[in-house]
PABABA-977742 format. One line per field, with one value per residue: residue number from 1; y, x, z of N, C-alpha, C in turn. Coordinates in steps of 0.02 Angstrom, whole numbers, plus 32768, in hexadecimal, padded with zeros to 4 digits. Layout:
! residues N
resi (NUM:...) .
n.py (Y:...) .
n.px (X:...) .
n.pz (Z:...) .
ca.py (Y:...) .
ca.px (X:...) .
ca.pz (Z:...) .
c.py (Y:...) .
c.px (X:...) .
c.pz (Z:...) .
***
This chain:
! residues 213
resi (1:2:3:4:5:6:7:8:9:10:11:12:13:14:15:16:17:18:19:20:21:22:23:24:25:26:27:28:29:30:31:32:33:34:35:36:37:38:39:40:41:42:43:44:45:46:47:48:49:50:51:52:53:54:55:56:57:58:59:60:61:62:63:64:65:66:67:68:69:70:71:72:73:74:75:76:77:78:79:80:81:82:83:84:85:86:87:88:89:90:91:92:93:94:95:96:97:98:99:100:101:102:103:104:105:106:107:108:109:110:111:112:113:114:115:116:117:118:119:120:121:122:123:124:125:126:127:128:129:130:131:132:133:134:135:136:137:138:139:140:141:142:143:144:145:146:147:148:149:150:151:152:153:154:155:156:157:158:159:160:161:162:163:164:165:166:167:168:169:170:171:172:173:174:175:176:177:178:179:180:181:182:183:184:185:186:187:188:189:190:191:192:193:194:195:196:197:198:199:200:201:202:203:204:205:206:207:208:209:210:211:212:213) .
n.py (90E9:90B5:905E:8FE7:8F60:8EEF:8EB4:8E77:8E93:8EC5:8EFB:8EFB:8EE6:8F63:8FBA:8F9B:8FB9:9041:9080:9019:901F:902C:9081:90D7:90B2:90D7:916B:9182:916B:91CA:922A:922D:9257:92D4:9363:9373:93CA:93BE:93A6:938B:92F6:92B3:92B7:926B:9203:91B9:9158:9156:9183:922E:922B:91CF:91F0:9260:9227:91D9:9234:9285:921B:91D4:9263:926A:91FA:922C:9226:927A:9320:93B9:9450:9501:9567:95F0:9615:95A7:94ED:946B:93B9:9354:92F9:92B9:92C1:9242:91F1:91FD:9199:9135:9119:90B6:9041:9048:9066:8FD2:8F7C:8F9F:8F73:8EE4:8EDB:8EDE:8E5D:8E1B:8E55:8E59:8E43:8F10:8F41:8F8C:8FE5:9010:908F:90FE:9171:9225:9211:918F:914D:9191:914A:90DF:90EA:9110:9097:9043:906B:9071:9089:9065:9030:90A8:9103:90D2:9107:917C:9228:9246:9272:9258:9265:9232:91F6:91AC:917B:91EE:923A:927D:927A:92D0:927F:9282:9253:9248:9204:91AD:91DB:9221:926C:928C:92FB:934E:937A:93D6:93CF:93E1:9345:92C3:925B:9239:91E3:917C:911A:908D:903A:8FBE:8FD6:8F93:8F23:8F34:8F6F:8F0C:8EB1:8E4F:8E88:8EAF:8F4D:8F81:8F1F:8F43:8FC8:8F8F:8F5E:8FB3:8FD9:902C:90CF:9140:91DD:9243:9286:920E:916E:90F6:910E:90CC:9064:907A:90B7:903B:8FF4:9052:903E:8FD0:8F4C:8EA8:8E28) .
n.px (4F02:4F19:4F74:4F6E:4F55:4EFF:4ED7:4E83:4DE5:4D62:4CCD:4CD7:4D40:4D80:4D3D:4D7E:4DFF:4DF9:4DB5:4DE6:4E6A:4EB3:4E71:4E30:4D8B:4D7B:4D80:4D33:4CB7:4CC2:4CA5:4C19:4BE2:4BF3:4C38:4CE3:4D73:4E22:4E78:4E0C:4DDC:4E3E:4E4D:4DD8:4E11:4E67:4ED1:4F15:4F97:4FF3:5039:4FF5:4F5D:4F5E:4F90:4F20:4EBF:4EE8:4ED4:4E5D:4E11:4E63:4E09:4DA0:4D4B:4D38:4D44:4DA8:4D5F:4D6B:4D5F:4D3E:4DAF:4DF4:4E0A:4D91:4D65:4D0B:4C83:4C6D:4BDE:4BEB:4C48:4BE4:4B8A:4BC5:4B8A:4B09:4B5E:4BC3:4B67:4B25:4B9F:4BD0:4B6A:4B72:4BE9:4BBC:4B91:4BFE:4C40:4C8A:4CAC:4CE1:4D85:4E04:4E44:4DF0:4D79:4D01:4CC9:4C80:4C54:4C50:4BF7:4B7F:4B6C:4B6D:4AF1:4AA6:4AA8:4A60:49E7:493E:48C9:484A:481E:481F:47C5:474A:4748:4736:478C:4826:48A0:4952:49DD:4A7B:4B06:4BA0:4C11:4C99:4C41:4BD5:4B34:4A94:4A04:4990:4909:4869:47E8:4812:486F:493E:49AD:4A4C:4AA4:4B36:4B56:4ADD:4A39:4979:4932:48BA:4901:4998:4A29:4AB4:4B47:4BAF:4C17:4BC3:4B53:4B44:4B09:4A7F:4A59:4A5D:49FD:4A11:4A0B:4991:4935:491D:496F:49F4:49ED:49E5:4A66:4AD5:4AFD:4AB8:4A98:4A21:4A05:49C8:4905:4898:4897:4861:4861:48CB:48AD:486D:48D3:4930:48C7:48C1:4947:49A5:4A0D:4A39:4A88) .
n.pz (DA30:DAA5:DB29:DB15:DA98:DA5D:D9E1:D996:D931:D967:D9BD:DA56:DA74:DA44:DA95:DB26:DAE3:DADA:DB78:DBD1:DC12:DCB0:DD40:DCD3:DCC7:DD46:DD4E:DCED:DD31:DD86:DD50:DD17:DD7F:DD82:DD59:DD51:DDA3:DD91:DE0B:DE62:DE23:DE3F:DED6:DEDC:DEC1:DF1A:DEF7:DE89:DE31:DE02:DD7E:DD4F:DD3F:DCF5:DC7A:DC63:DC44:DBDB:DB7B:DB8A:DB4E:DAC6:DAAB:DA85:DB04:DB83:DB9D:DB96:DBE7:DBEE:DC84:DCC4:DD24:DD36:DCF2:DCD2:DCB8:DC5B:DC23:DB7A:DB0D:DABF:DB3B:DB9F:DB66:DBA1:DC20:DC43:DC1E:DC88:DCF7:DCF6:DD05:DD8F:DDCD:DDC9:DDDC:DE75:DE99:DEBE:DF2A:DFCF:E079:E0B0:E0A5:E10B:E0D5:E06E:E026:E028:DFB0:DF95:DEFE:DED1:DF2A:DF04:DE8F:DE95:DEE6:DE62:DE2B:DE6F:DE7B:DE5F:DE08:DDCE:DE49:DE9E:DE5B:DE8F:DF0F:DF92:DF67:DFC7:E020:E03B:E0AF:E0A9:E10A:E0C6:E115:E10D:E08B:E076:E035:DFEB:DFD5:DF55:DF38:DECD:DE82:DDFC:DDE9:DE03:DE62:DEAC:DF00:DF59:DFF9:E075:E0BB:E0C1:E0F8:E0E4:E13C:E183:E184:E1AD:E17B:E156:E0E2:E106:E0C6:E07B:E08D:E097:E033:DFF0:E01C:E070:E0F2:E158:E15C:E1EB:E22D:E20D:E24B:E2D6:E2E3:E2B1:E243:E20C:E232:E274:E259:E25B:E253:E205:E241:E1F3:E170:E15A:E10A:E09D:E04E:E03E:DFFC:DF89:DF68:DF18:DF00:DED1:DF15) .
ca.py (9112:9081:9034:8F93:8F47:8E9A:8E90:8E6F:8EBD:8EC5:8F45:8F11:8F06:8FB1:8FF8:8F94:8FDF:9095:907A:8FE7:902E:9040:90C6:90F8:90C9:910B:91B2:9196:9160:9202:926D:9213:928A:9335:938A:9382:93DE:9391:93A6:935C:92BD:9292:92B1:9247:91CC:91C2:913B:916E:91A2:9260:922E:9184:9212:928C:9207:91A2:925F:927A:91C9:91EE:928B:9248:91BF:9244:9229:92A0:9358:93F5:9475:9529:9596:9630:9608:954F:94B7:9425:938B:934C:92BC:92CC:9278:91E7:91F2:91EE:915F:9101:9119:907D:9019:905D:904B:8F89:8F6D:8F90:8F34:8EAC:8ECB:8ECB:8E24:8DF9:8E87:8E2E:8E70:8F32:8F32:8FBE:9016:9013:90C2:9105:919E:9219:91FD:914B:913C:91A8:9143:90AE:90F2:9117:905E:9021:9083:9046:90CA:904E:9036:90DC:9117:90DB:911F:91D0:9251:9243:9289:9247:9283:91F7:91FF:9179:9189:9246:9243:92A2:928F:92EF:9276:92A7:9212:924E:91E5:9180:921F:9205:92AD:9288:931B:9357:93AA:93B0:93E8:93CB:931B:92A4:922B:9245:91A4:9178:90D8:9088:8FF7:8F9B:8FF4:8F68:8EE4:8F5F:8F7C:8EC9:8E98:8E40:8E94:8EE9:8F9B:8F6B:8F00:8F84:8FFA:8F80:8F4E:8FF1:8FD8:9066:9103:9178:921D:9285:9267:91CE:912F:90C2:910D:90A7:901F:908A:90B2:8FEE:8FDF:906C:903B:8F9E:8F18:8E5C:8E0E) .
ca.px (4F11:4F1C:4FB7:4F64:4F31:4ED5:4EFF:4E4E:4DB6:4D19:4CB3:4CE7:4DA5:4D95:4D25:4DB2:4E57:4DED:4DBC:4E0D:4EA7:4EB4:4E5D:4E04:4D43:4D50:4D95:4CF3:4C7F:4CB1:4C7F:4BE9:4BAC:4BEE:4C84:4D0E:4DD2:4E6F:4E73:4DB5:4DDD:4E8E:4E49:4DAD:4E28:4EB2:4F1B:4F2F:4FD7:4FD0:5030:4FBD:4F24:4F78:4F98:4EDD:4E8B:4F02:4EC8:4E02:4E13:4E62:4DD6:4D61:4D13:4D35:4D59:4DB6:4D3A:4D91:4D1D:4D53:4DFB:4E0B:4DFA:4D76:4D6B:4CB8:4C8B:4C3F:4BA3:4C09:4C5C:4BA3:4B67:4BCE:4B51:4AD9:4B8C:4BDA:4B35:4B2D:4BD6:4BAF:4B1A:4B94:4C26:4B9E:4B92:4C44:4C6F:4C86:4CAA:4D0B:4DC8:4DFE:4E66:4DC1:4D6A:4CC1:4CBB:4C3A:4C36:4C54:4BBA:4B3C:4B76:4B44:4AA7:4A79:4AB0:4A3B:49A5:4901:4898:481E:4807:482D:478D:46FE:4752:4743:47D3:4852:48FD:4988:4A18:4AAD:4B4F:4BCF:4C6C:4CA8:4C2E:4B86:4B10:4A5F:4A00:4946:48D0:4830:47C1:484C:48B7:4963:49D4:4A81:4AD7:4B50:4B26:4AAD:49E7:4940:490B:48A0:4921:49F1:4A49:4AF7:4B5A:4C02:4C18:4BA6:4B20:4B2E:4ADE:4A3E:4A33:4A53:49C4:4A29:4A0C:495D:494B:4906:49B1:4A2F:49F5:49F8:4AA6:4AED:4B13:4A94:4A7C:49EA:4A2A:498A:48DD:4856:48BB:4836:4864:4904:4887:4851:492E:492F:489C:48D4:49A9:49BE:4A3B:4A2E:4AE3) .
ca.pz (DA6A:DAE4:DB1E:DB03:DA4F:DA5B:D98F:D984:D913:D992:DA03:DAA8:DA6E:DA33:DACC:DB4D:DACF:DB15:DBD0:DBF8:DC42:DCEC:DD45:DCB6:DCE6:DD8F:DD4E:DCCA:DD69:DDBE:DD2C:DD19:DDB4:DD77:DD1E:DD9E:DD99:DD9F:DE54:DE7B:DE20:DE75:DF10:DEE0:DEA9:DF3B:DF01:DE3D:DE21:DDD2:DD38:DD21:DD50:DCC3:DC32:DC4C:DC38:DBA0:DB53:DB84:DB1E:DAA2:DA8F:DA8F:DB21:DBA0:DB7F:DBCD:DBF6:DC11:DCAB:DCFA:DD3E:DD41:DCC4:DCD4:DC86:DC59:DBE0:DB3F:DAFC:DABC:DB72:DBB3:DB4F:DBDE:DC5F:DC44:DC44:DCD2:DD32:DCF8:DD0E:DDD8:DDF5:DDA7:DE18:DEC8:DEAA:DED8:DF67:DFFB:E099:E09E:E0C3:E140:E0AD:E031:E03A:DFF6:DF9C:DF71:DEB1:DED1:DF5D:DEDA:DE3C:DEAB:DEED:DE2F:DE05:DE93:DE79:DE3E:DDEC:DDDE:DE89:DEBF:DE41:DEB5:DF53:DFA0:DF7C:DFF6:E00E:E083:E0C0:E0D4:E10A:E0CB:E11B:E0FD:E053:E071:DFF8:DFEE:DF8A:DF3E:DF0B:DEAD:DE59:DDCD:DDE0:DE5C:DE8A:DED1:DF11:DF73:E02D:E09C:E08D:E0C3:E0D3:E106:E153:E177:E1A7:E1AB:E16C:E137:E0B6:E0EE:E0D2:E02D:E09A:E0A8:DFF6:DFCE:E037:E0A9:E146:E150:E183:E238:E254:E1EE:E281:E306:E2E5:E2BC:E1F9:E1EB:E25E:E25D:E274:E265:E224:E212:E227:E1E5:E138:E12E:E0F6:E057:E037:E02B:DFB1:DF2F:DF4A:DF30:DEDA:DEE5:DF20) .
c.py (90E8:9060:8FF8:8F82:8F0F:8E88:8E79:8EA1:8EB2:8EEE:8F36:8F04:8F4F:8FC4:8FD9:8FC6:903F:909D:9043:8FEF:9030:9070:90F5:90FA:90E4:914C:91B5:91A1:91AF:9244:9256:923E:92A6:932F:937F:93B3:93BE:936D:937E:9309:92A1:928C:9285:91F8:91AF:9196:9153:918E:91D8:9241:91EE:91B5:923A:925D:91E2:91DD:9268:923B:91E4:921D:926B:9222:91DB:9236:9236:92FD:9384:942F:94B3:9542:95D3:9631:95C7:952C:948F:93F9:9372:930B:92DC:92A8:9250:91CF:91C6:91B2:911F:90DA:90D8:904C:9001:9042:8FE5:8F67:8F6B:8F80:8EF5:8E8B:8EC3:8E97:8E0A:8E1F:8E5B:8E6D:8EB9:8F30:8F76:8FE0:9024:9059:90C3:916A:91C2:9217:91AB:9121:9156:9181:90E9:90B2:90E6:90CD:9036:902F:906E:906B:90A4:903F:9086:9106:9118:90F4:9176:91EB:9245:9255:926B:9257:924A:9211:91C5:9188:91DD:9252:9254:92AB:92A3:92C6:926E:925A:923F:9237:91BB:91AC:9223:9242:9291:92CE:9312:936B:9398:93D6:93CD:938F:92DD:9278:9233:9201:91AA:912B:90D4:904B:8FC4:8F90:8FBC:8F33:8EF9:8F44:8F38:8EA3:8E5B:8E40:8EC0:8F1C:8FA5:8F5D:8F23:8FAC:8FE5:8F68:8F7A:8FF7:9018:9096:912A:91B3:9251:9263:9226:917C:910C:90D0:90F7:9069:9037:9097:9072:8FE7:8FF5:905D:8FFD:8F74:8ED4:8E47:8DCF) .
c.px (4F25:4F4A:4FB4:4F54:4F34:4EDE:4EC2:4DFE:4D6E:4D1A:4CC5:4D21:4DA9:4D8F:4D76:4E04:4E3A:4DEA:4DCC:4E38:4E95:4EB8:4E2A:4DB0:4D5E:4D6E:4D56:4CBF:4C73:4C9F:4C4B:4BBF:4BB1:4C33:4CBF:4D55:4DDE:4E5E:4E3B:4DC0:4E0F:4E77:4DF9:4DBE:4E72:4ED6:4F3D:4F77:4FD3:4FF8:5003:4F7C:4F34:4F6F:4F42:4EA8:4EA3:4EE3:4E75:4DF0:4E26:4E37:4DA8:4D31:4D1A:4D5D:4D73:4D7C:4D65:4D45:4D53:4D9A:4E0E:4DFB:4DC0:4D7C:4D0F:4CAD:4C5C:4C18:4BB7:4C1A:4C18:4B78:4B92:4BAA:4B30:4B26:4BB0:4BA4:4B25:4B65:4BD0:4B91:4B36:4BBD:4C05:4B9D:4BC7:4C4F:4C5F:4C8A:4CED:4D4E:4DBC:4E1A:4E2E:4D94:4D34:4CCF:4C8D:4C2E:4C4E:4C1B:4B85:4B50:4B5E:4B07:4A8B:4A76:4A72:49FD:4962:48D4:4850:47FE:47F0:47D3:474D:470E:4753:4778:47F3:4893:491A:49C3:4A49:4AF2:4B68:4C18:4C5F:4C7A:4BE5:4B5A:4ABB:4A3E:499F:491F:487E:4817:4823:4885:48E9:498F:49F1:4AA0:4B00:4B34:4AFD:4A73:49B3:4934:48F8:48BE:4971:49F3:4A9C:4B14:4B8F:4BFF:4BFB:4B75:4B06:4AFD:4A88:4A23:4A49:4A0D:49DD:4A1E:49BB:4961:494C:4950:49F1:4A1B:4A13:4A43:4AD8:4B10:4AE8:4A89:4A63:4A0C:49F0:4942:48B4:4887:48B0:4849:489C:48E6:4873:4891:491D:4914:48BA:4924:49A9:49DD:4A2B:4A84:4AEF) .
c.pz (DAA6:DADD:DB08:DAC4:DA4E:DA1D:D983:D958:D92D:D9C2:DA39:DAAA:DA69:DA86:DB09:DB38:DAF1:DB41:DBD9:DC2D:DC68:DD14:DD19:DCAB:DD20:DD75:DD10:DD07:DD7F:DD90:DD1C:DD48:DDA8:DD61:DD6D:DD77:DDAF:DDE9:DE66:DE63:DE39:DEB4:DF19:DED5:DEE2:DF1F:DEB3:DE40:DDF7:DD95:DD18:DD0F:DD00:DC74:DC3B:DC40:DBE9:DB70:DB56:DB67:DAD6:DA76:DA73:DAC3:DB56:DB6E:DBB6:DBBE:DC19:DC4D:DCB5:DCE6:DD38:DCFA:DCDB:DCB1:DCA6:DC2B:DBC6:DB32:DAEB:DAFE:DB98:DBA7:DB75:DC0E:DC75:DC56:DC85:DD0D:DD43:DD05:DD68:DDF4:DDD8:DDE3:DE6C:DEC2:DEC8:DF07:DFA1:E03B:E08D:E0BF:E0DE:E119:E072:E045:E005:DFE6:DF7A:DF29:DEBD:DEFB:DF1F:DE8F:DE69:DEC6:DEAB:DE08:DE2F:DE97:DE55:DE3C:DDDF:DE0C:DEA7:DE98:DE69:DEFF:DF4E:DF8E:DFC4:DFF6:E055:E07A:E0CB:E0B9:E109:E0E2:E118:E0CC:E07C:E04B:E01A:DFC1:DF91:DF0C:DEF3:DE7A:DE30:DDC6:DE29:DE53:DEBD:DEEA:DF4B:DFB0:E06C:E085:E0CF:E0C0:E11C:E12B:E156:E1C0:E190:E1B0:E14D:E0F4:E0C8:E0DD:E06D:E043:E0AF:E05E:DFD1:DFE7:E07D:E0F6:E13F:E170:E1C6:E250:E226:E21D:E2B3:E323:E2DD:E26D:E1EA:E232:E243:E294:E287:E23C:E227:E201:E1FA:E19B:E116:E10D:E0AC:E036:E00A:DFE9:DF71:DF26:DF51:DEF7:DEE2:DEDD:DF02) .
***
Protein backbone atom coordinates (compact mmCIF):
# COMPACT_ATOMS: atom_id res chain seq x y z
CA UNK A 1 0.00 0.00 0.00
CA UNK A 2 2.89 2.39 0.63
CA UNK A 3 4.56 4.38 -1.94
CA UNK A 4 7.71 3.35 -0.35
CA UNK A 5 9.19 -0.40 -0.36
CA UNK A 6 12.57 -0.71 1.63
CA UNK A 7 12.84 -4.37 -0.34
CA UNK A 8 13.34 -5.62 3.00
CA UNK A 9 11.67 -8.66 5.18
CA UNK A 10 11.35 -7.13 8.92
CA UNK A 11 8.70 -5.55 11.40
CA UNK A 12 9.75 -2.09 11.42
CA UNK A 13 10.15 -2.10 7.46
CA UNK A 14 6.72 -3.30 7.27
CA UNK A 15 5.19 -1.00 10.22
CA UNK A 16 7.28 2.26 8.36
CA UNK A 17 5.96 0.81 4.43
CA UNK A 18 2.22 1.57 6.69
CA UNK A 19 2.69 4.85 8.73
CA UNK A 20 5.69 6.08 7.54
CA UNK A 21 4.39 8.39 4.97
CA UNK A 22 4.01 11.71 5.69
CA UNK A 23 1.25 12.94 7.75
CA UNK A 24 0.20 9.69 8.57
CA UNK A 25 0.97 9.48 12.59
CA UNK A 26 -0.38 12.81 13.26
CA UNK A 27 -3.65 11.97 11.41
CA UNK A 28 -3.21 8.52 13.78
CA UNK A 29 -2.24 10.88 16.95
CA UNK A 30 -5.46 12.81 16.36
CA UNK A 31 -7.61 9.74 16.36
CA UNK A 32 -5.95 8.51 19.21
CA UNK A 33 -8.39 11.12 21.16
CA UNK A 34 -11.74 10.38 19.39
CA UNK A 35 -13.31 9.55 15.94
CA UNK A 36 -13.05 12.79 14.05
CA UNK A 37 -14.70 13.84 10.19
CA UNK A 38 -13.02 14.85 7.29
CA UNK A 39 -13.47 18.35 8.24
CA UNK A 40 -12.16 17.99 12.17
CA UNK A 41 -8.93 16.45 11.01
CA UNK A 42 -7.92 19.09 8.15
CA UNK A 43 -8.63 21.68 10.36
CA UNK A 44 -6.64 19.83 13.14
CA UNK A 45 -4.07 19.48 10.58
CA UNK A 46 -3.76 23.08 8.80
CA UNK A 47 -0.98 22.55 6.57
CA UNK A 48 -1.95 18.93 5.01
CA UNK A 49 -2.83 19.37 1.59
CA UNK A 50 -6.62 17.85 1.10
CA UNK A 51 -5.51 15.45 -1.59
CA UNK A 52 -2.22 14.32 0.65
CA UNK A 53 -5.20 14.34 3.71
CA UNK A 54 -7.54 12.15 1.18
CA UNK A 55 -4.84 9.54 -0.16
CA UNK A 56 -2.98 8.94 3.66
CA UNK A 57 -6.83 8.11 4.96
CA UNK A 58 -7.24 5.89 1.77
CA UNK A 59 -3.76 4.05 2.58
CA UNK A 60 -4.67 3.85 6.62
CA UNK A 61 -7.77 2.03 5.56
CA UNK A 62 -6.36 0.11 3.40
CA UNK A 63 -3.75 -1.09 6.09
CA UNK A 64 -6.51 -1.75 8.21
CA UNK A 65 -6.05 0.59 10.57
CA UNK A 66 -8.41 3.23 10.55
CA UNK A 67 -12.06 2.82 9.50
CA UNK A 68 -15.11 4.88 8.04
CA UNK A 69 -17.79 4.97 10.53
CA UNK A 70 -21.32 6.01 8.86
CA UNK A 71 -23.61 8.29 11.89
CA UNK A 72 -26.66 10.14 11.17
CA UNK A 73 -25.71 12.40 8.38
CA UNK A 74 -22.01 12.55 8.25
CA UNK A 75 -18.97 10.01 8.00
CA UNK A 76 -16.16 9.54 10.74
CA UNK A 77 -13.10 7.97 10.63
CA UNK A 78 -11.98 6.06 13.86
CA UNK A 79 -9.13 3.47 14.14
CA UNK A 80 -9.49 -0.06 14.65
CA UNK A 81 -7.96 -2.26 17.32
CA UNK A 82 -4.96 -2.89 15.12
CA UNK A 83 -5.12 1.06 14.59
CA UNK A 84 -5.22 1.24 18.49
CA UNK A 85 -2.39 -1.05 19.21
CA UNK A 86 -0.45 2.28 18.13
CA UNK A 87 -1.05 4.04 21.26
CA UNK A 88 1.96 2.81 23.54
CA UNK A 89 4.11 3.81 20.20
CA UNK A 90 2.81 7.01 19.48
CA UNK A 91 2.99 7.88 23.20
CA UNK A 92 6.88 6.69 23.19
CA UNK A 93 7.57 8.10 20.11
CA UNK A 94 6.81 11.75 21.99
CA UNK A 95 8.52 11.43 25.10
CA UNK A 96 11.35 10.61 22.41
CA UNK A 97 10.86 13.64 20.26
CA UNK A 98 10.70 16.22 23.87
CA UNK A 99 14.04 15.55 24.08
CA UNK A 100 15.05 17.45 20.99
CA UNK A 101 12.24 20.46 20.87
CA UNK A 102 14.01 23.41 21.35
CA UNK A 103 12.71 26.65 21.52
CA UNK A 104 8.90 27.34 19.53
CA UNK A 105 9.08 29.14 16.13
CA UNK A 106 6.30 31.86 15.69
CA UNK A 107 4.66 29.67 12.78
CA UNK A 108 4.59 26.34 15.21
CA UNK A 109 1.02 26.02 16.78
CA UNK A 110 -0.46 23.74 19.56
CA UNK A 111 -3.51 22.02 19.01
CA UNK A 112 -6.08 20.47 21.13
CA UNK A 113 -5.49 16.77 20.11
CA UNK A 114 -1.92 17.52 19.88
CA UNK A 115 -1.78 19.32 23.66
CA UNK A 116 -4.03 16.09 25.21
CA UNK A 117 -1.94 13.38 23.26
CA UNK A 118 0.99 15.21 25.00
CA UNK A 119 -0.53 15.57 28.34
CA UNK A 120 -1.28 11.67 28.07
CA UNK A 121 2.48 11.16 26.94
CA UNK A 122 3.57 13.18 30.06
CA UNK A 123 1.48 11.84 32.69
CA UNK A 124 2.57 9.76 35.54
CA UNK A 125 -0.15 7.58 36.95
CA UNK A 126 2.22 6.59 39.32
CA UNK A 127 2.64 9.74 40.76
CA UNK A 128 -0.65 11.01 40.20
CA UNK A 129 -1.95 7.68 42.49
CA UNK A 130 -0.88 9.07 45.94
CA UNK A 131 -2.20 12.58 45.19
CA UNK A 132 -5.74 13.98 45.77
CA UNK A 133 -8.20 14.16 42.69
CA UNK A 134 -7.81 17.23 40.97
CA UNK A 135 -9.08 18.67 37.78
CA UNK A 136 -7.65 21.72 35.86
CA UNK A 137 -8.73 23.73 33.41
CA UNK A 138 -5.81 24.95 30.80
CA UNK A 139 -5.82 26.93 28.00
CA UNK A 140 -3.03 26.44 25.31
CA UNK A 141 -3.22 28.89 22.77
CA UNK A 142 -6.93 28.68 21.26
CA UNK A 143 -6.96 24.72 22.61
CA UNK A 144 -9.01 24.34 25.92
CA UNK A 145 -8.71 21.34 27.50
CA UNK A 146 -10.79 20.13 30.73
CA UNK A 147 -8.45 17.65 32.08
CA UNK A 148 -9.58 15.12 35.16
CA UNK A 149 -6.71 13.45 37.25
CA UNK A 150 -8.03 10.72 39.72
CA UNK A 151 -6.01 8.46 41.45
CA UNK A 152 -3.86 6.57 38.06
CA UNK A 153 -6.93 7.58 35.99
CA UNK A 154 -6.28 10.94 33.44
CA UNK A 155 -9.54 12.49 31.40
CA UNK A 156 -8.66 14.86 28.54
CA UNK A 157 -11.52 16.61 27.13
CA UNK A 158 -12.65 19.18 25.33
CA UNK A 159 -14.36 22.52 27.13
CA UNK A 160 -14.61 23.94 30.09
CA UNK A 161 -15.89 22.50 33.74
CA UNK A 162 -15.47 22.57 37.26
CA UNK A 163 -12.00 22.56 38.54
CA UNK A 164 -9.72 22.90 40.97
CA UNK A 165 -7.21 25.11 39.05
CA UNK A 166 -7.55 27.00 35.26
CA UNK A 167 -4.27 28.40 34.01
CA UNK A 168 -3.22 29.48 30.75
CA UNK A 169 0.07 28.83 28.62
CA UNK A 170 1.82 28.77 25.17
CA UNK A 171 4.77 26.41 24.14
CA UNK A 172 6.48 26.82 26.72
CA UNK A 173 4.59 25.51 29.05
CA UNK A 174 7.43 22.42 27.96
CA UNK A 175 9.97 24.03 30.23
CA UNK A 176 7.38 23.38 33.26
CA UNK A 177 6.82 19.93 32.41
CA UNK A 178 10.41 19.32 31.72
CA UNK A 179 11.26 20.49 35.12
CA UNK A 180 13.09 23.24 33.92
CA UNK A 181 11.36 26.08 35.31
CA UNK A 182 9.51 25.29 38.63
CA UNK A 183 5.93 26.17 39.12
CA UNK A 184 6.80 29.24 41.53
CA UNK A 185 9.09 30.75 38.52
CA UNK A 186 6.57 29.55 35.40
CA UNK A 187 4.16 32.03 37.26
CA UNK A 188 6.58 34.59 38.07
CA UNK A 189 7.73 34.94 34.61
CA UNK A 190 4.55 34.61 32.86
CA UNK A 191 5.11 31.09 31.02
CA UNK A 192 2.15 30.11 33.25
CA UNK A 193 -1.03 32.18 34.23
CA UNK A 194 -3.49 31.33 36.92
CA UNK A 195 -6.73 32.16 35.68
CA UNK A 196 -8.94 30.96 38.55
CA UNK A 197 -8.50 28.72 41.51
CA UNK A 198 -5.56 27.58 44.13
CA UNK A 199 -2.30 28.54 42.46
CA UNK A 200 -0.23 26.48 44.73
CA UNK A 201 -1.65 23.45 42.78
CA UNK A 202 0.53 24.17 39.75
CA UNK A 203 3.13 22.36 41.94
CA UNK A 204 0.97 19.02 41.95
CA UNK A 205 0.39 19.69 37.51
CA UNK A 206 4.29 19.45 37.60
CA UNK A 207 4.48 16.24 39.71
CA UNK A 208 1.74 14.11 37.77
CA UNK A 209 2.90 15.84 33.89
CA UNK A 210 6.05 15.45 33.47
CA UNK A 211 8.85 14.52 30.71
CA UNK A 212 12.59 14.62 31.19
CA UNK A 213 14.31 16.79 28.14
Amino acid sequence: MAARDYGQYCGITQALELVGERWALLIIRDLLVGPRRYGELAAGLPRIPSNILAARLKELQAAGIIRRAPRSRFVIYELTPYGRELEPVVLALGAWGFKAMGEPRDEQIITPDSMTMALRTAFRPQVAATLPATAYGARFGPAELLVRVDGSALDVTRGDGPVDLAFAAGPDIRRLISGELSPDRAIATGVVEVLRGRGDLLDRFASTFHLAA
